[in-house]
VOGU-3710 file (C-alpha; in Angstrom, 3 decimals, decimal comma):
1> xxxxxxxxxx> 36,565/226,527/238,604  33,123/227,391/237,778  31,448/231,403/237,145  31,146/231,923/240,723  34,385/230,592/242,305  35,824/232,266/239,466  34,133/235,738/239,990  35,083/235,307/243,938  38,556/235,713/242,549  38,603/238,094/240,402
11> xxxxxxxxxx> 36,720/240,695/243,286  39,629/239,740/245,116  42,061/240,502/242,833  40,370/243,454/241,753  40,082/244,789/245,524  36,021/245,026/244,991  32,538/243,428/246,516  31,853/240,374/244,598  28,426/241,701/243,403  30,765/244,328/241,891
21> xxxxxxxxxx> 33,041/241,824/240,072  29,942/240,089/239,065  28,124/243,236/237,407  31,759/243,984/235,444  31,954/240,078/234,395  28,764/240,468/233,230  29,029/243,836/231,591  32,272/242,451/229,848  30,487/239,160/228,390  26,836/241,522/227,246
31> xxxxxxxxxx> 29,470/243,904/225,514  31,386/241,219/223,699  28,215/239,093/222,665  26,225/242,621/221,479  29,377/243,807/219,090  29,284/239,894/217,956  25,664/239,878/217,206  26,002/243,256/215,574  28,482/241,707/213,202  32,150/243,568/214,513
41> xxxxxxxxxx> 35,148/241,901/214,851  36,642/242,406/218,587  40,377/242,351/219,341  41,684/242,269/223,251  45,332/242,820/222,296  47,491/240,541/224,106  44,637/238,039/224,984  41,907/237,602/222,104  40,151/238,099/218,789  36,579/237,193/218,492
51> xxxxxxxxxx> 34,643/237,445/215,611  31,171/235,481/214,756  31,778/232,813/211,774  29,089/231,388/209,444  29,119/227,541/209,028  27,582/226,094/206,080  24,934/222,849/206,286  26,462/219,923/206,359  25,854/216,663/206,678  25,966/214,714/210,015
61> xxxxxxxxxx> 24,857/211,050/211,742  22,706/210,849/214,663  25,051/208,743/217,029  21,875/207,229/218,273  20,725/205,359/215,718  23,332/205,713/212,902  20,798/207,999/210,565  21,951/210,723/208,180  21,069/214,316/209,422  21,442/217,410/207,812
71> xxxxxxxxxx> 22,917/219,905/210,106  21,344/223,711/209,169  23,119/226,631/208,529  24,457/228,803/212,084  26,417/231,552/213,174  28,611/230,234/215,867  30,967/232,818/217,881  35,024/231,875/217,896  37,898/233,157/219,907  41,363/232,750/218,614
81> xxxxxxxxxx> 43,647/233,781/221,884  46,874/235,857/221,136  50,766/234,173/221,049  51,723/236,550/223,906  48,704/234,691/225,531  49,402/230,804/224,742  53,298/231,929/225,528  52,194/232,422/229,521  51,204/228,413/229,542  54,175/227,046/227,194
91> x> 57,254/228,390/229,114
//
């Protein structure tokens, strides 16, 4: 399912136009990804925690010709979802 099919869905389940269910998708994700940039920790109890990590360099091969890289420093965003959450697909 890809953003669109997806947000087709979610109108319907919500009972709203589709460019409405697309401006509150896209509310939802600009929200999360500000409060990530801005360095806060969000928790959607009973679904999710995101929080941005820092990774450290480190050392990598370039699967094209075999060479040693060094991969910089980044910030790179996680989600961990909630038991309650996995529990819905493990039943």
């Amino acid at each position: 399912m890809n953003k669109s099919e997806f947000t087709k869905v979610y109108a319907d389940r919500l009972g709203v136009t589709i460019k409405e269910a697309e401006n509150n998708l896209a509310t939802f994700i600009s929200t999360l990804t500000e409060c990530l940039k801005n360095g806060e920790y969000v928790h959607v109890s009973g679904f999710a925690t995101f929080e941005l990590r820092n990774k450290q360099a480190r050392d990598g091969v370039n699967p094209l010709n075999g060479e040693k890289v060094l991969i910089p420093a980044c910030k790179s965003p996680n989600a961990k979802f909630s038991k309650t959450f996995k529990a819905i697909f493990n039943d």
